[in-house]
TIDRENRO-534203 format. One line per 8 residues: number of its first residue (from 1); their letters; for each residue x, z, y of N, C-alpha, C. Coordinates in steps of 0.2 Angstrom, whole numbers, plus 5000, padded with zeros to 4 digits. Atoms other than C-alpha are relative to their C-alpha. Example, Ala and Ser with C-alpha at 12.3 -4.5 7.8 and 13.67 -1.06 7.14 Angstrom:
! TIDRENRO-534203
1> AS> 5004:5000:4994:5062:5039:4978:5004:5000:5006 ~ 4996:4999:4994:5068:5036:4995:4996:5003:5005
! end
This chain:
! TIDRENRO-534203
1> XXXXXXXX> 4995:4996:5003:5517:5902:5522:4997:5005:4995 ~ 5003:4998:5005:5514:5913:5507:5007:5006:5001 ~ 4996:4993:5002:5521:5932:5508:4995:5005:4993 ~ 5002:4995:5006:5521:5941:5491:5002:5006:4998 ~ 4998:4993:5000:5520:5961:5492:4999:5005:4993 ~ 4999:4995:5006:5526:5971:5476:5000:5005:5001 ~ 5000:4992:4998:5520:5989:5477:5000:5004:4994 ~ 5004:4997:5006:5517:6002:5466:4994:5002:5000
9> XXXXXXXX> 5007:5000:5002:5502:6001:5459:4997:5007:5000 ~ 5003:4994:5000:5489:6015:5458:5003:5007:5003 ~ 4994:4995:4997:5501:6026:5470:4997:5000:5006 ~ 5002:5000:4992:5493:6031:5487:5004:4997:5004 ~ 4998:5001:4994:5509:6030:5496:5002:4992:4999 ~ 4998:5009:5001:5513:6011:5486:4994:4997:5004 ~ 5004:5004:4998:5497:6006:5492:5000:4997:5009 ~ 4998:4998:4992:5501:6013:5511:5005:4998:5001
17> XXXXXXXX> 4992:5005:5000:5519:6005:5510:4995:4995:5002 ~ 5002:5007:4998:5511:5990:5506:4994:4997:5005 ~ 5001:4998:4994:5500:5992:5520:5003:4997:5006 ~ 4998:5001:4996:5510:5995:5532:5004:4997:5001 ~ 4997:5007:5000:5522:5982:5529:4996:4994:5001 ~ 5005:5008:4998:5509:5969:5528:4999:4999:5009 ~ 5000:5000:4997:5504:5973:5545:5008:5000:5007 ~ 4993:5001:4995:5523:5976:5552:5003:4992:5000
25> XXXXXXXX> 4997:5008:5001:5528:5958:5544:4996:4993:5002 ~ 5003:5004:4996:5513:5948:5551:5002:5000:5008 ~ 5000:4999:4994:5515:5955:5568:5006:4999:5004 ~ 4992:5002:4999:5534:5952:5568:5004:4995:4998 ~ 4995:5005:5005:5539:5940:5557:4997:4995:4998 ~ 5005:5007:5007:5525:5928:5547:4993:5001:5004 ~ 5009:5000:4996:5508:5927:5561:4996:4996:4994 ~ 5006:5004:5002:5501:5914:5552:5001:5001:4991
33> XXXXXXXX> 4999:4999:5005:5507:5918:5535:4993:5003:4995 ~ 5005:4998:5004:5493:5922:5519:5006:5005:4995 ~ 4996:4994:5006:5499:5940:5510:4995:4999:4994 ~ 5000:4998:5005:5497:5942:5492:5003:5006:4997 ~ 4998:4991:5000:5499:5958:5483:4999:4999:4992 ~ 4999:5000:5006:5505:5962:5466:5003:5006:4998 ~ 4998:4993:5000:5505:5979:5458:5004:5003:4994 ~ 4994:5001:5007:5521:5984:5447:4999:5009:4998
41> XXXXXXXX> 5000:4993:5004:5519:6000:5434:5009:5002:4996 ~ 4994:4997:5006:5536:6008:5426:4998:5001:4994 ~ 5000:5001:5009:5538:6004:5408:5007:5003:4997 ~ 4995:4999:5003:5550:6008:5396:5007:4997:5000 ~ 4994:5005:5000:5559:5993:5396:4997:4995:5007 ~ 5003:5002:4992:5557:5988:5416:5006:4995:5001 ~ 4996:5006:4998:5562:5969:5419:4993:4996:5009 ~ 5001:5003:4995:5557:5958:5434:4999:4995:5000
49> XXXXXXXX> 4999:5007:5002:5550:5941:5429:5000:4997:5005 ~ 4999:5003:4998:5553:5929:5436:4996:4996:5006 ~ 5007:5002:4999:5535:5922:5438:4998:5005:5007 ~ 5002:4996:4994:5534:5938:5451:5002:4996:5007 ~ 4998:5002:4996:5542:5931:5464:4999:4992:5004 ~ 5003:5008:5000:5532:5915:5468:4999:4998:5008 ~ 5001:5000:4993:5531:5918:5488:5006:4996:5003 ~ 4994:5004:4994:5541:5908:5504:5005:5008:5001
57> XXXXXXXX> 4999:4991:4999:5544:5929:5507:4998:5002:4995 ~ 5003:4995:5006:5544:5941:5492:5003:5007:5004 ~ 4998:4992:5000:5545:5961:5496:4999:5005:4996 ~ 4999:4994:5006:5547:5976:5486:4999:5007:5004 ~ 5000:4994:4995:5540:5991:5494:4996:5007:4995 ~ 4999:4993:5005:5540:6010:5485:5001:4999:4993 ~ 4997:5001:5008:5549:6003:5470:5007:4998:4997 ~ 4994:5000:5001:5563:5999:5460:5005:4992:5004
65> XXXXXXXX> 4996:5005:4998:5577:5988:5467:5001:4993:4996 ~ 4999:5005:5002:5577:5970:5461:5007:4995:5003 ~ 4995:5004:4998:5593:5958:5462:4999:4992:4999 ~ 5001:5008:5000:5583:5943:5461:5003:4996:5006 ~ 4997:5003:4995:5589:5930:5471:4996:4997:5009 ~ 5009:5002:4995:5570:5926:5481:5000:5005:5002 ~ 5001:4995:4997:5568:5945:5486:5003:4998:5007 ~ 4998:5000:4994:5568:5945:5505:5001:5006:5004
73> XXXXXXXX> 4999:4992:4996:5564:5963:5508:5000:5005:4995 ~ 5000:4995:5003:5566:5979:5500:5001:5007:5005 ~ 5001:4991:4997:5560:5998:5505:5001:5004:4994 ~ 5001:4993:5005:5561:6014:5494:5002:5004:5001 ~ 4997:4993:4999:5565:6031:5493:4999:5003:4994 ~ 5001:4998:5007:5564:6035:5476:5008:5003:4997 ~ 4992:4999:5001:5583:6045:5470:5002:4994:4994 ~ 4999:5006:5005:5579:6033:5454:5000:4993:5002
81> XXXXXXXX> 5002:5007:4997:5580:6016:5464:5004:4995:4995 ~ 4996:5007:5004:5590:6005:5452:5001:5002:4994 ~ 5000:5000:5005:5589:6000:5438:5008:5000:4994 ~ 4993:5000:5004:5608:5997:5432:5005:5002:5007 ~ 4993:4999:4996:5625:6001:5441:4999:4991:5004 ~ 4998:5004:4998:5625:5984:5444:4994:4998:5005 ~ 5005:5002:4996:5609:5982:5454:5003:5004:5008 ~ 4998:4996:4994:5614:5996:5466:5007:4998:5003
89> XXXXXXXX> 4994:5003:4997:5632:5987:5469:4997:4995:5004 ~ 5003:5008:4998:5620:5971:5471:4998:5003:5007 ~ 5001:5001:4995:5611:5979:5484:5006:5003:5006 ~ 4994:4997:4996:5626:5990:5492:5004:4991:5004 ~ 4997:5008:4996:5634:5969:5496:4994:4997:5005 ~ 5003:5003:4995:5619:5964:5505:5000:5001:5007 ~ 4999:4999:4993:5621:5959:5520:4995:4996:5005 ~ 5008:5003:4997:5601:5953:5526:4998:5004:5007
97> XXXXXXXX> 5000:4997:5000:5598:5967:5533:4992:5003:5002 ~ 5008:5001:5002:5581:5966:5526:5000:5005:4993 ~ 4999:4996:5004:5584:5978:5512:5001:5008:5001 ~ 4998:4992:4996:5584:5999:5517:4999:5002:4994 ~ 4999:4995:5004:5585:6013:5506:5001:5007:5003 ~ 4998:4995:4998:5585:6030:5510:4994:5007:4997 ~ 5004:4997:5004:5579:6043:5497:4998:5009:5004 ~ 5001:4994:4997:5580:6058:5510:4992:4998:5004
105> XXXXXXXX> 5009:5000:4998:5560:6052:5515:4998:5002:4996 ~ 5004:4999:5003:5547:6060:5507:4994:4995:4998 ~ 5003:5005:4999:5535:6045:5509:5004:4994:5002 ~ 4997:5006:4998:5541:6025:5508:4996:4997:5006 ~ 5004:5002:4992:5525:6022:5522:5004:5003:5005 ~ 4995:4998:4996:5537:6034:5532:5006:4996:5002 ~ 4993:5004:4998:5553:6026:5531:4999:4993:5002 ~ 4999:5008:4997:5547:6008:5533:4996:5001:5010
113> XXXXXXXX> 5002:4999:4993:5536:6015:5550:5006:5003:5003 ~ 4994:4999:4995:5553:6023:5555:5004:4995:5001 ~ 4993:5008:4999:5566:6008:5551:4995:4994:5005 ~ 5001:5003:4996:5552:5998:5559:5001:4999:5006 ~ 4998:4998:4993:5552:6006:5576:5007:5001:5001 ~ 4995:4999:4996:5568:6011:5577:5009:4994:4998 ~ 4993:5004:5000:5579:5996:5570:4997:4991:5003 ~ 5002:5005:4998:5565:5984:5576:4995:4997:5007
121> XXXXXXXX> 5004:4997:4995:5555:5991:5589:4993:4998:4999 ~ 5009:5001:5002:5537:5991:5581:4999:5006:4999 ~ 5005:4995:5001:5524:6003:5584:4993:4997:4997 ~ 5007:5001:5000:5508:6003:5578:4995:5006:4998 ~ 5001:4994:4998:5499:6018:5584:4994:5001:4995 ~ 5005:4999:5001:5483:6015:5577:5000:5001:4992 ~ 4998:5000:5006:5492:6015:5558:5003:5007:5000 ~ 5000:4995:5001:5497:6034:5562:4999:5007:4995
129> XXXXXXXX> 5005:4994:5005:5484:6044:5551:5002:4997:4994 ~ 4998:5004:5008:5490:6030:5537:5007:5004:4999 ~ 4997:4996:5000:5506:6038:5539:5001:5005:4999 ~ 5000:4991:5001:5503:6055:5540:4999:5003:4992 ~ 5003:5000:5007:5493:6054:5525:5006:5000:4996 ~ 4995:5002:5007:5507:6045:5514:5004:5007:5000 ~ 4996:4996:4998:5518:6057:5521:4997:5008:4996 ~ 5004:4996:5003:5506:6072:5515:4999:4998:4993
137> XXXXXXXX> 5000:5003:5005:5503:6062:5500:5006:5000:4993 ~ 4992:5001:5002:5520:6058:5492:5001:5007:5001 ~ 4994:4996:4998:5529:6071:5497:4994:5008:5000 ~ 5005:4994:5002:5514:6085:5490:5002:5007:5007 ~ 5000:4997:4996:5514:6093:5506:4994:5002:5006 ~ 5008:4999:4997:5495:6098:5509:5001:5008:4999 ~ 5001:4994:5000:5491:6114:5513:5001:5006:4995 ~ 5000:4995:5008:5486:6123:5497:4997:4995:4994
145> XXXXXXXX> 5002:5005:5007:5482:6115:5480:4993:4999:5001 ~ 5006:5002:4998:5464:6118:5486:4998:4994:5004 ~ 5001:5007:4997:5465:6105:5499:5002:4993:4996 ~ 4997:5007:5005:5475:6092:5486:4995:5000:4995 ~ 5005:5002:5006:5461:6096:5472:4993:5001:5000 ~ 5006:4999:5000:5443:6100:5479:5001:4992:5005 ~ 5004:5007:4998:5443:6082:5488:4997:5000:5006 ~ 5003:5002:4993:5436:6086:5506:5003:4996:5003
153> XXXXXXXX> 4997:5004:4994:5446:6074:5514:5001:4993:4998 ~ 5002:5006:5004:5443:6055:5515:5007:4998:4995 ~ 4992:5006:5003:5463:6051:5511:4999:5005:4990 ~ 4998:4998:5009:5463:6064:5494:4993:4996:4996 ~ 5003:5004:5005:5447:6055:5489:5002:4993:5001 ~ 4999:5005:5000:5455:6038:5493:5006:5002:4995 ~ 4996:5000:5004:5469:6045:5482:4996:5000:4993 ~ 5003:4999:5007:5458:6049:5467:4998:4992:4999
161> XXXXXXXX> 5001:5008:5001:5452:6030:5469:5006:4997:4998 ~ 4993:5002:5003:5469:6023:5469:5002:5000:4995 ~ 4996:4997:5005:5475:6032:5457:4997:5002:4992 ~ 5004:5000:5009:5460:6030:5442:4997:4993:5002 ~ 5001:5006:5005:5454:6013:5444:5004:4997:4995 ~ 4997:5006:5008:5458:6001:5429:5001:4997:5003 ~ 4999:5009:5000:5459:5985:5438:5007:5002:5010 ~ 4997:4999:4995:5470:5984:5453:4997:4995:5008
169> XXXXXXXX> 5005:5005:4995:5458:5972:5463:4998:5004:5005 ~ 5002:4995:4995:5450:5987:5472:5007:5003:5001 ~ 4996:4995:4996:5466:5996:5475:5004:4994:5007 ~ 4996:5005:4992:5473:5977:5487:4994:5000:5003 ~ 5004:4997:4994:5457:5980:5494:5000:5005:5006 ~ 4996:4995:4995:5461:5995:5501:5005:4999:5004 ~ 4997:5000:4995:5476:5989:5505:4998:4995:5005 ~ 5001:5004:4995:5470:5977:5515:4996:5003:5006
177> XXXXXXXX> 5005:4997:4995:5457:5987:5524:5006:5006:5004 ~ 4995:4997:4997:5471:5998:5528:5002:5000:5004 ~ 4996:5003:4995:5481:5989:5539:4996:5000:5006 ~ 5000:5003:4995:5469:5988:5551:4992:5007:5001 ~ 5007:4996:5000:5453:6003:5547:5003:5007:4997 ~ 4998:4993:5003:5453:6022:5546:4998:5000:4994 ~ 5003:4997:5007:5451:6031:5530:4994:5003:5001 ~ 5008:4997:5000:5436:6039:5534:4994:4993:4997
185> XXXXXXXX> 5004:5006:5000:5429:6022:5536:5001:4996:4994 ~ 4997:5003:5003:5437:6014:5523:4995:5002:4990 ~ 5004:4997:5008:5429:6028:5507:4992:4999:5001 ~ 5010:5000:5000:5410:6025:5515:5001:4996:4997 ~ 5002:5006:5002:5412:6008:5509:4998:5000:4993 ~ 5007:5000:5008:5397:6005:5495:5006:4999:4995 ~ 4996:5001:5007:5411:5997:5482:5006:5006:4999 ~ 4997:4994:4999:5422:6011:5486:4997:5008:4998
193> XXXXXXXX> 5006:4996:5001:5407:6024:5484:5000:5000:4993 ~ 5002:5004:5007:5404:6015:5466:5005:5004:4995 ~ 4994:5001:5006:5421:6018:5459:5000:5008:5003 ~ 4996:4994:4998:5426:6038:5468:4993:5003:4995 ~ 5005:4995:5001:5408:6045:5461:5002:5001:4992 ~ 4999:4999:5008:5411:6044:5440:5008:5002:5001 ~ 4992:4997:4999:5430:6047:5447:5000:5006:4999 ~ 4997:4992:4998:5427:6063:5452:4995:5006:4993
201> XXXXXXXX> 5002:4997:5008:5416:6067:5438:5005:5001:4995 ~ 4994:4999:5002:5430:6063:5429:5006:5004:5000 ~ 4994:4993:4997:5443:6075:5437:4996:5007:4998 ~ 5003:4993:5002:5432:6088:5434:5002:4999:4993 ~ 4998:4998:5006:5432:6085:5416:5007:5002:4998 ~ 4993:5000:5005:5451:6082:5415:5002:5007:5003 ~ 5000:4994:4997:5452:6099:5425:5000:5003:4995 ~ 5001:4995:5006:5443:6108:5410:5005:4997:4994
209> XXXXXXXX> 4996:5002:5008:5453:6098:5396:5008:5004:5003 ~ 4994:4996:4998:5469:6105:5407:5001:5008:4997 ~ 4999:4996:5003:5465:6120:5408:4998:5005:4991 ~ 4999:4998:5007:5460:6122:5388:5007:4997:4994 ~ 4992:5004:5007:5476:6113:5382:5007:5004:5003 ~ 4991:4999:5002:5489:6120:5392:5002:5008:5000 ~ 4996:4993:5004:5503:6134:5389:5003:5001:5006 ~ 4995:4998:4993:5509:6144:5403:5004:5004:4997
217> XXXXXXXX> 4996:4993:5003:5524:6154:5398:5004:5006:5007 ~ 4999:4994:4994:5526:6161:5415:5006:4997:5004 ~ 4997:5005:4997:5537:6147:5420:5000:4993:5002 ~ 5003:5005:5002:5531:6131:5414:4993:5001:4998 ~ 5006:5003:5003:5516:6124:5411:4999:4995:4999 ~ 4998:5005:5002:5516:6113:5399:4990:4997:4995 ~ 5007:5003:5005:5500:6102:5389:5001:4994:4997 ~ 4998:5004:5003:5501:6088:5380:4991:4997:4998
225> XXXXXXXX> 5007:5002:5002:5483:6077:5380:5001:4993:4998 ~ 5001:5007:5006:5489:6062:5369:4996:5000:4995 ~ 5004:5000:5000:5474:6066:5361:4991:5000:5003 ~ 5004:5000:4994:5463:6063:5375:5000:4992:5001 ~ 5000:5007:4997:5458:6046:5383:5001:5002:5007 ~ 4999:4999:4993:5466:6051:5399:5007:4995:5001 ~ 4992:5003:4997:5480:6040:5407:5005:5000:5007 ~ 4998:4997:4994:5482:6050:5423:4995:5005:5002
233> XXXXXXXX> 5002:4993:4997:5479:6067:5433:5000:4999:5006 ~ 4997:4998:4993:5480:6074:5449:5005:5006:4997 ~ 4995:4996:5001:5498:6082:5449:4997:5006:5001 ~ 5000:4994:4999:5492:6096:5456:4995:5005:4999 ~ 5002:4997:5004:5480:6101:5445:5001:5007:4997 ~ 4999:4996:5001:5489:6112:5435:5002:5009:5007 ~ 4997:4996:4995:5496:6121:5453:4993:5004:5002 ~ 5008:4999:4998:5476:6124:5457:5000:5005:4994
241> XXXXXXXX> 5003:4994:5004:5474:6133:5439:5003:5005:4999 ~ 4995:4993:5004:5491:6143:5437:5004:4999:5006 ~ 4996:5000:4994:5496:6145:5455:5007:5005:4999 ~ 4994:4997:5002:5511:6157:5448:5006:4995:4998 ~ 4996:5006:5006:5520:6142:5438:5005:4997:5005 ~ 4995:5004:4997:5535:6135:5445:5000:4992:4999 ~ 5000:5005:5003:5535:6120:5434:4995:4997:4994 ~ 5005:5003:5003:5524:6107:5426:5003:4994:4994
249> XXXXXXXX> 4997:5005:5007:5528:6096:5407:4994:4997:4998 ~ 5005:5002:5006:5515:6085:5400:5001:4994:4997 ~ 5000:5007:5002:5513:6071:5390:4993:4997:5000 ~ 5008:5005:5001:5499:6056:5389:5001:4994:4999 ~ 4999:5006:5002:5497:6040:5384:4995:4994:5004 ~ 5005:5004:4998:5491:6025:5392:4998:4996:4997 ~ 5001:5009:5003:5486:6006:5390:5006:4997:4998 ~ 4993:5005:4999:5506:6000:5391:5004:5005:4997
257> XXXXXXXX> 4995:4995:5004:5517:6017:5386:4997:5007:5000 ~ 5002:4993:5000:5517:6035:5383:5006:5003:5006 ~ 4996:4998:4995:5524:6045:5396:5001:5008:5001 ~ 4999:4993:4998:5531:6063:5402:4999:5002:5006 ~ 4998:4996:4995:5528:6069:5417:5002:5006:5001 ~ 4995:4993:5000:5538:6084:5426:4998:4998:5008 ~ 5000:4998:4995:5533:6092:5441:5001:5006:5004 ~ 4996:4992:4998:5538:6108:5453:4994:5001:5005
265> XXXXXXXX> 5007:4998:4993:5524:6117:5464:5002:5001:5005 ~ 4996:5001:4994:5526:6114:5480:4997:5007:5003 ~ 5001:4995:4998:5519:6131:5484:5002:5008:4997 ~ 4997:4997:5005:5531:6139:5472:5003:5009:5002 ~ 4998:4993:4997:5534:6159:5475:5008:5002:4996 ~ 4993:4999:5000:5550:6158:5469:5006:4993:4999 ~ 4996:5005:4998:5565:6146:5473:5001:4995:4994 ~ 4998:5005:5005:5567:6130:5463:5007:4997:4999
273> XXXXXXXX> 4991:5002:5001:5583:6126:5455:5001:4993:4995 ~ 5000:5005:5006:5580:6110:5445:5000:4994:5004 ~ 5002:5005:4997:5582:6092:5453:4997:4996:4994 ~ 5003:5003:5007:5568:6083:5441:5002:4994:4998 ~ 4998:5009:4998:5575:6063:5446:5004:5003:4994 ~ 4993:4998:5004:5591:6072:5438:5001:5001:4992 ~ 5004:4997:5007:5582:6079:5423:4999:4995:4996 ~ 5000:5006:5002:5574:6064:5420:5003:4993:4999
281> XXXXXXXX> 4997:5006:5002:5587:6052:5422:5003:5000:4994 ~ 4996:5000:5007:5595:6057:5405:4997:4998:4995 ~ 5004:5002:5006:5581:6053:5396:4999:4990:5002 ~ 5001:5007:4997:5580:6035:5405:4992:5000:5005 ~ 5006:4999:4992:5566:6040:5420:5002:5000:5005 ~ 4997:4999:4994:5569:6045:5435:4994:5004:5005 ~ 5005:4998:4996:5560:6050:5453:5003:5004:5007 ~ 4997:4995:4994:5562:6063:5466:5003:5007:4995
289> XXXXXXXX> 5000:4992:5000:5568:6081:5466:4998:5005:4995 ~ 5002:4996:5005:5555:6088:5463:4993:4997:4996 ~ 5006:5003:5007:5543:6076:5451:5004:4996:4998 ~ 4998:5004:5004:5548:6065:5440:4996:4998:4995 ~ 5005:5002:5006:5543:6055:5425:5005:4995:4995 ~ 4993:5003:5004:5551:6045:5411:4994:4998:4992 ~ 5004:5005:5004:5541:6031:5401:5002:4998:4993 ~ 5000:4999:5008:5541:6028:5380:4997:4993:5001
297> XXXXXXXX> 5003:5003:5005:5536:6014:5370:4993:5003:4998 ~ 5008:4996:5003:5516:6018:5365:5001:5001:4995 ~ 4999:4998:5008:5524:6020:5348:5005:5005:4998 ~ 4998:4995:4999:5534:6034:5353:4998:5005:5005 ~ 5006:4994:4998:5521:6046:5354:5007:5007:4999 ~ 4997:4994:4999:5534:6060:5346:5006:5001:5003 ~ 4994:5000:4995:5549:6056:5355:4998:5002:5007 ~ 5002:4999:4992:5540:6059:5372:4999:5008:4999
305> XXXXXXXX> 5000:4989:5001:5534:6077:5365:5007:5001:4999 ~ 4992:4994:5000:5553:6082:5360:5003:4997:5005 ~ 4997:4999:4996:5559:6076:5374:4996:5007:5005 ~ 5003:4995:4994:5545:6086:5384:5001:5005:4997 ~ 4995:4992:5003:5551:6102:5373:5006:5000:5003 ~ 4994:5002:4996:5568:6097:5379:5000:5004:5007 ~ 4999:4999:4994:5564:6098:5396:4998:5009:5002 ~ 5000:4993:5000:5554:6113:5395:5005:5006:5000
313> XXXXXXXX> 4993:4997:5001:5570:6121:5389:5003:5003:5006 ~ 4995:5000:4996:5580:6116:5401:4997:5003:5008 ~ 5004:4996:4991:5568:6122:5418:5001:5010:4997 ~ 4997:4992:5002:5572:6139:5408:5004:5001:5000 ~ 4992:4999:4997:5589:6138:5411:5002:5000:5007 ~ 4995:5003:4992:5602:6136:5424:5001:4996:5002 ~ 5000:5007:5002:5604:6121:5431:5008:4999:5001 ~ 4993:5002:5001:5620:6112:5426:5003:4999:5006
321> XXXXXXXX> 4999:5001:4991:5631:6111:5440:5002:4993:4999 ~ 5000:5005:4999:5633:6094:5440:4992:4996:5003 ~ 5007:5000:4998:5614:6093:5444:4999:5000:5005 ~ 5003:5000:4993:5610:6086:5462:4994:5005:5002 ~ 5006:4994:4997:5600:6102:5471:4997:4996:5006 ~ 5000:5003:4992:5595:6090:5486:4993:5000:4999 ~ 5008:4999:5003:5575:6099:5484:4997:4999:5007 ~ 5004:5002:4995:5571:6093:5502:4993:4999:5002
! end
C-alpha cells in the first residue's frame, strides 16, 4: 500500500504534522504501508493537480483543503483553509470522519496529536518534544525573540534548515527521522550539519540587510528586499531589532511568486487589534490572526508593494468592525 503525505513545504510545524501523522497512520491504520511525501508551496493561483494524489491513501496535513475525490485525510488550522466557498461546503458534507479542522490550534502537529488521542486513543509519548516544539514554533510563542533568533536550541536550528533549503529532499528526511528520533539527535546528523552551517551564515547576513532596509514608523516595520536574493526570513527577526514595533510588512520575491508578508509581535507592549488572515484575505492571502501572507505573480513586483503600503495604512488604523479579533 502506498500513503501520500502533502505537507507544507519548508514550514517546521508542515514538516512535524507530516511527521506525526506518518507515525499515527502506520501504527493505526497502514502497518505495512510505504509513505511518500510531497511538499505543496502557496502560489498565486493555487490548484491541486491531479497527478498529486497518486496513493491507495492520500492526506493533507497543515494546508489548504482539497475537494478532490482520492483525499482520505485532512488536518489544518489555518483561518484561510479554503480555497473557494465551494471547497468549505465540500468539506462541511463530509461524512468520513477522516477530515478535522479547527483553526483555534496554534500548531496543526497539536491538533492531529490531540484528535488522535482523543477521537482515537493514540498516544505516542516519545513524539512529545515534536509537539511541544511545533506548538512553540507555529504559534511564535518562544520566550523572547532572543531564543527564536540566536539559534541555541536544536528545534530553532532545525527550523532554520527547514525553512532555507532549496531542495525538499532534505526537509522528508527530517521528516522521516522525526517520527521516530529527537531533535537533538536529528541536527548532529553530518548532512544536516552541511546544510544549517552556510544557513546560519546566512541569517546573519539577511539580519544586516534587515536591519539597513527597514522603516520603523513606531508601529510598523516595513522593508521591502525585492532587490535582494532572499526568498525567506526568520519572522522574528524584525521583533529581535525593533522589539517596540507592533507590526511587521515586507515584500520579497522568490523562484515561483512575489510575496507580502504581515506579521504581529508576539511580545508586543501594546494590545493588537488587527486579525492579519482577515487583512489578508481581501487581497486573495490569507493565515492566522496574527501572521499572514498573500502571494503575486513574479511579474507583479509593484502590485505586492502597493498593496504592502495598503496594509501598512491599515495596521494604522482602527480595525474595521467587521474584522474577526479572534488574536488567541
Amino acid at each position: 500500500m502506498k500513503v501520500r503525505v502533502l505537507y507544507h513545504d519548508h514550514c517546521f510545524d508542515g514538516a512535524a504534522s507530516a511527521a506525526f501523522f506518518s507515525r499515527f497512520a502506520r501504527d493505526c491504520f497502514y502497518p505495512d504501508a510505504e509513505f511518500y511525501y510531497t511538499g505543496l508551496v502557496h502560489k498565486a493561483s493555487q490548484i491541486f493537480e491531479e497527478a498529486l494524489f497518486d496513493g491507495d491513501v492520500n492526506a493533507i496535513v497543515d494546508f489548504k483543503y482539497s475537494s478532490h475525490p482520492k483525499l482520505t485525510w485532512w488536518f489544518d488550522h489555518h483561518q484561510s483553509a479554503f480555497l473557494s466557498p465551494e471547497d468549505e461546503e465540500h468539506f462541511k458534507r463530509d461524512t468520513s470522519g477522516r477530515k478535522m479542522y479547527d483553526p483555534n490550534f496554534k500548531s496543526c502537529t497539536k491538533f492531529i496529536a490531540t484528535v488522535a488521542e482523543n477521537r482515537f486513543g493514540y498516544r505516542a509519548p516519545d513524539l512529545d518534544e515534536l509537539v511541544r516544539w511545533a506548538d512553540i514554533v507555529d504559534g511564535a510563542q518562544y520566550d523572547s525573540p532572543e531564543e527564536a533568533v540566536e539559534l541555541r536550541s536544536a528545534a530553532t536550528k532545525l527550523v532554520l534548515v527547514i525553512e532555507g533549503v532549496k531542495d525538499s529532499e532534505t526537509v522528508q528526511q527530517i521528516i522521516r527521522w522525526m517520527q521516530y528520533r529527537r531533535l537533538e539527535e536529528i541536527i548532529q546528523e553530518p548532512e544536516i550539519q552541511r546544510a544549517y552551517e552556510p544557513l546560519y551564515e546566512r541569517h546573519l547576513w539577511i539580519m544586516d540587510v534587515i536591519r539597513k532596509e527597514a522603516h520603523f514608523d513606531g508601529v510598523v516595520v516595513f522593508f521591502d528586499l525585492t532587490q535582494y536574493p532572499i526568498e525567506g526570513y526568520s519572522k522574528f527577526i524584525p521583533y529581535y531589532l525593533y522589539p517596540d514595533c507592533l507590526y511587521t510588512v515586507s515584500v520579497l520575491i522568490s523562484s515561483f511568486r512575489t510575496k507580502v508578508s504581515v506579521g504581529s509581535n508576539p511580545w508586543a507592549k501594546s494590545p493588537l487589534r488587527h486579525n492579519l488572515a482577515s487583512i489578508c484575505e481581501r487581497y486573495g492571502g490569507g493565515g492566522h490572526a496574527r501572521v499572514g501572507a498573500i502571494s503575486f505573480e513574479l511579474s507583479e513586483v509593484e502590485r505586492a508593494r502597493q498593496v504592502a503600503r495598503e496594509i501598512v495604512e491599515i495596521l494604522h488604523r482602527e480595525p474595521d468592525p467587521d474584522i474577526r479579533l479572534e488574536l488567541q
